[in-house]
Each structure stands twice: as structure tokens, then as C-alpha cells.
Steps between C-alpha positions, in 0.01 A plus 500: 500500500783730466393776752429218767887377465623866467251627833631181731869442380622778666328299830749195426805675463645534856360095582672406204825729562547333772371147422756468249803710640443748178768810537342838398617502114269173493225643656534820295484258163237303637301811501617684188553149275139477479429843395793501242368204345131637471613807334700325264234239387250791474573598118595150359185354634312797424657472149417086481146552566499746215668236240444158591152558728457541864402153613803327521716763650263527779471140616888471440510831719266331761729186499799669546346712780355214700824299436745757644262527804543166587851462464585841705258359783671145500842683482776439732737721365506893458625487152237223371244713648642799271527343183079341580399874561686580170310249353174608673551846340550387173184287480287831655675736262339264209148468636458875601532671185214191345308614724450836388475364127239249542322824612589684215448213299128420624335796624428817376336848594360485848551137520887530468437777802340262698728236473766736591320576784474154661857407399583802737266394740635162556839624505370752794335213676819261534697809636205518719517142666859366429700696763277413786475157377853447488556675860270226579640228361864602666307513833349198471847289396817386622766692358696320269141443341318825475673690217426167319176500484522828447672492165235253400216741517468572142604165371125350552406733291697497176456164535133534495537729224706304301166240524247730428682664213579184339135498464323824423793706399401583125813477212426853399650542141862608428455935458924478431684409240701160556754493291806716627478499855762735594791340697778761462236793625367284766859436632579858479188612698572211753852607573356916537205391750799263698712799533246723598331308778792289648684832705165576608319180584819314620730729609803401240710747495644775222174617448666807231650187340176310472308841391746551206432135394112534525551825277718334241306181471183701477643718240601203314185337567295829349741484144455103440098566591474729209704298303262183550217719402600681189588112409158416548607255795315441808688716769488458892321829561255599260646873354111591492442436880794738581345794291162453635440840719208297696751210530793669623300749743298261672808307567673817631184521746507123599894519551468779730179359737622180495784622622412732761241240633793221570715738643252594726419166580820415666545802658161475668627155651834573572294818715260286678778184556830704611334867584210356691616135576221358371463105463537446123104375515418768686659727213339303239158527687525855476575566158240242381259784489716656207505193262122457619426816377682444172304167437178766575620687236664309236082327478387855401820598280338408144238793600803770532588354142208485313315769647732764564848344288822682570347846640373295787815312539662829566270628746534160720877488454465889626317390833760169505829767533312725734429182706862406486599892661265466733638184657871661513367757633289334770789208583779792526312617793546175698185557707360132525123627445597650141750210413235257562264716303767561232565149431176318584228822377696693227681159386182316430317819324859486264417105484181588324685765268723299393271224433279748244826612351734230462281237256309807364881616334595169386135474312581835320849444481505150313174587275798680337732241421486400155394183290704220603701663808264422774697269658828711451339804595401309876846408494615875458271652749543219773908546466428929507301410837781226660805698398341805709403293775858367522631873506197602748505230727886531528468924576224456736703273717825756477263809589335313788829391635694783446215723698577646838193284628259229379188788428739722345664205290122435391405842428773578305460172238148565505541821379735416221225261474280733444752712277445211273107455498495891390688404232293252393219740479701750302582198249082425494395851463746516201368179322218616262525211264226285694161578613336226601464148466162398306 
């Protein structure tokens, strides 16, 4: 649900830009509203499911999802269409982190692997098929119409959800405690995460301003967390989750890949659309192989965890940054032959990487979180991944701009890309603490 909105948005914007006269500090907040909003729901849902169950913050999630949808497709105004994207982020940031939980929750061992696995496998698959269905759909429509229908791509489906789940979603006991929920920490965590991600996902500016406030509220967050705990209370962030090694490594790895695989994302578009002059569907038919071959993958990514745990992981994140290098390298060149064989060839074998790797780390890296923090612990790692993309997807556009031409834009961010993915590695190499799962 959330990738299809988040993988054919980005085709509404200019239709709707100009459908509703919105200036470029609207369409800047239409863009970045919805992320803020997700990554501030992320650890108060994830922290709901863990006291009060996961049931009923995922339906209300799906509701408030399917609701903004409507009203920022029926919208005739720029700023209605902000605050329903706001609300659309809110209601994903609560259903993502059940998501993970229920897993937790449910499965275990190879099972929890597998499932994983085919929640990364449907999230490759509407990556896949939304951007050339979208590029369709503004083909095929008038033009005050298009982005419309567009926006309404992913409302079907919560609402479909919301159906389904009201009937086979299980009310998985309460793992939290109840009593206590933690208002003052969860207000102080809020206003850090704000003041981290609004100078980079919308642009506000005093950035040093916003960075002292994120440090201060998270220092003060920290002291009234330990507080909560020596008083036996039930704090936002479980103290337990942030000294788990496994934990706090694996997020480290997933922060780091996640974010090196958005940035290249956009900077592999931004290539094919203003380097090349692609058609956008053109574009998106050519990097379909990539999020193919991560659907390929992600459907063998419980073997990488239960055969080979994090050793493997390392070796396929290895191949992933070497993949990454060899695309600058090839791009840089601007030969057409080894651009097309950079982004098409090399881009769908780091598809299939990425695919083994990216579930496979999550498995390991949540079989650490502790007793009652599975939800919180989604929360956490989901935040780790959307804070980087923020910071990646706004660096890749800078280096790809400020490059003296399109390949050498490209090669540049994909090397810093790929700067990134080595670090990963280093972070995987150095986490002993898990095996295997099984």
C-alpha cells in the first residue's frame, strides 16, 4: 500500500502543481509532509502495538490512510491537499511498524524469515508496476484528471485491507505494560525526530538551529527514559532494545542500504529523464528490471538467513557495494552501450542483492529485540531507514546536479553510494552477536 503511493506520487506532482496553481514551497510540503508524518508516527504506533495490541492501530492506520487519499485526490486547493498527505502519513506511520510486529508476534525461526521475505517481495513488486502504471494512467487522461487517479492508487487497497483485516487479523495479546504510557517521553522524541527531518525533508530553514534542538530534546528525551525505567514505568523506547549489540548493528546495516538504495533510485531517474531525455515510462520501463530482480531475491532471502545468518549477509552486501562501483564507474564513462548495461545489467544483478540482503537483516536484526518491544523496535529501525533516506535522497539530487554533466552527476552519487554499501559491510562483518536464524 504504502510503496504504491510513495512509487506513483512523485508521477502526480507536476499535474497537480499545476492543476491547482501550487507555488514551489507547496509542492516541496506536499512531498516532504508525507514523509515527516510517517517518521513521526513510526515509534508511537510502534509503541501502541506493544501496549494496547496491534489490531486496532492498524485498521485506524488503514482508515486514516485511505481517508487522506481521497480527500487529496478530490482536493481543489494546494493547502487541503497538504494537510490530506499529512494525514496520509500519519495513518502509514501507524500501520508500518504493526506490520513488522504481527511478524514478530506470530512467526518464529525460519517462518519469521519467510515472512520477511514476502513482505519484501511485495514491497519490490509495487515498485515494480506502479510507475509504469501511473505513466499510463497520465497518458491515458485529460489533465486536470490524471494526477487524480493517480493519488488514488493505493486507496483500493487499504480499503481492502481494512476489510480483510477486520476479519482474519488475530488480537495478539498485550507483550507491554499498559499502565504508564509515556506522554512526556513521547513528546520529547516527537519534537527531536521533527527537528531532525523538517530542514532536510522540507527545506525549512536554520538547519544549525533545528540540529541544536534535535540534540537537546534527544538529550532530554535519553534522561526522562531512564528515569521512567528505574521507576518501573513503561518508557517509549525500551532501554533493553538500545543495548542490544544485534539490535543496534543490524539497524546500523539497514540505515545505511536503505539509504544508499533510495538515493540511488532517484539519481538513476533523474539520469535516464534529464541526462538521456527519456519519457518518464520509458525510465520506469528500464529500471523495472532492478525492482524485478529484488522481488527475485527477496523470495530466496529466508535461505541467506537461516542457512548462512549474518556471515552470508556480509558476503551479499559485499557483492551489493561492488555492484554499486561498478555502475559509477560504467555511467561516468557516458558511452551509451555501458550506461545501458550499467543501469539495465549491473542494476538488476544489485536488484537481486539487495533483495537477499535487505529482509535477510531485518530477520536477524529484530530476532534481537527484546520481550515486549517488537513493535517499538519496527518503529526504531523503520525511522533509522527513513531518516537516511531523507538525507540520501536529498545528497544524491545535490551531487547529480551539481556535476559537470548528467554521467558524471550519476557516477559521482553512485559512488558515495557505494561509499555507503561498504560501510554497511564493515558494520555486518563486525556484528558477531547473531548466527543464524533457526
Amino acid at each position: 500500500m504504502t510503496i504504491i503511493d510513495q512509487a506513483a506520487f512523485s508521477f502526480a506532482v507536476p499535474g497537480l502543481r499545476d492543476d491547482l496553481g501550487a507555488d514551489a514551497g507547496q509542492v516541496q510540503w506536499l512531498v516532504a509532509g508525507y514523509s515527516l508524518a510517517f517518521g513521526a508516527a513510526l515509534l508511537p504506533g510502534g509503541r501502541l502495538g506493544d501496549v494496547f495490541g496491534r489490531r486496532v492501530p492498524y485498521l485506524v492506520g488503514l482508515l486514516l490512510f485511505a481517508v487522506g487519499g481521497i480527500f487529496a485526490a478530490a482536493a481543489a486547493d494546494a493547502n487541503v491537499a497538504i494537510l490530506a498527505r499529512l494525514v496520509q502519513g500519519l495513518g502509514a506511520g501507524l500501520v508500518n511498524p504493526q506490520v513488522l510486529g504481527y511478524f514478530q508476534d506470530l512467526f518464529t525461526g525460519p517462518a519469521r524469515a519467510k515472512a520477511i521475505g514476502a513482505y519484501t517481495v511485495s514491497a519490490s513488486i509495487a515498485g515494480l508496476v506502479s510507475p509504469p502504471v501511473a505513466g499510463w494512467i497520465l497518458a491515458a487522461t485529460a489533465p486536470g484528471l490524471g494526477w487524480r487517479f493517480v493519488v488514488l492508487l493505493s486507496v483500493p487497497v487499504a480499503l481492502a485491507l481494512f476489510v480483510v483485516g477486520l476479519a482474519v487479523l488475530p488480537s495478539v495479546p498485550r507483550s507491554g505494560r499498559r499502565e504508564g504510557f509515556d506522554l512526556v517521553g513521547l513528546a520529547l522524541l516527537m519534537t527531536a525526530i521533527l527537528a531532525l527531518m523538517l530542514p532536510v525533508t522540507a527545506g525549512v530553514p536554520g538547519g544549525p538551529l533545528w540540529l541544536v534542538i534535535a540534540v537537546l530534546a534527544g538529550l532530554a528525551f535519553a534522561g526522562w527514559e531512564r528515569r521512567v525505567a528505574r521507576r518501573r514505568g513503561s518508557p517509549v523506547v525500551d532501554p533493553a532494545l538500545l543495548r542490544s549489540r544485534g539490535f543496534m548493528l543490524g539497524t546500523g546495516v539497514a540505515t545505511l542500504t536503505f539509504g544508499a538504495g533510495l538515493g540511488l533510485g532517484i539519481v538513476s531517474t533523474l539520469y535516464l529523464i534529464d541526462g538521456l531525455g527519456l519519457p518518464a515510462l520509458t525510465a520506469a520501463l528500464l529500471l523495472a528490471p532492478r525492482a524485478l530482480g529484488m522481488a527475485v531475491g527477496s523470495m530466496q532471502s529466508w535461505r541467506v538467513a537461516t542457512r548462512f545468518g549474518r556471515r552470508g549477509i556480509t558476503v551479499v552486501l559485499a557483492a551489493g557495494a561492488l555492484c554499486l562501483a561498478v555502475e559509477a564507474a560504467l555511467v561516468t564513462t557516458g558511452s551509451p552501450p555501458l550506461v545501458l548495461i550499467a543501469l539495465v545489467g549491473v542494476g538488476t544483478v544489485h536488484g537481486v542483492l539487495s533483495g537477499l540482503a535487505i529482509p535477510s537483516n531485518q530477520t536477524l536484526t529484530l530476532e534481537h529485540a527484546p520481550t515486549g518491544a517488537a513493535g517499538v523496535g519496527a518503529g526504531v529501525l523503520a525511522l533509522a531507514q527513513r531518516l537516511a533516506g531523507a538525507v540520501c535522497l536529498a545528497v544524491g539530487i545535490g551531487l547529480f546536479l551539481g556535476g559537470e554533466t548528467p554521467a558524471i552527476g550519476f557516477g559521482t552519487s553512485a559512488a558515495v553510494f557505494a561509499v555507503l554499501s561498504a560501510s554497511a559491510v564493515a558494520i555486518s562483518a563486525f556484528d558477531r552477536s547473531a548466527v543464524r536464524v533457526g
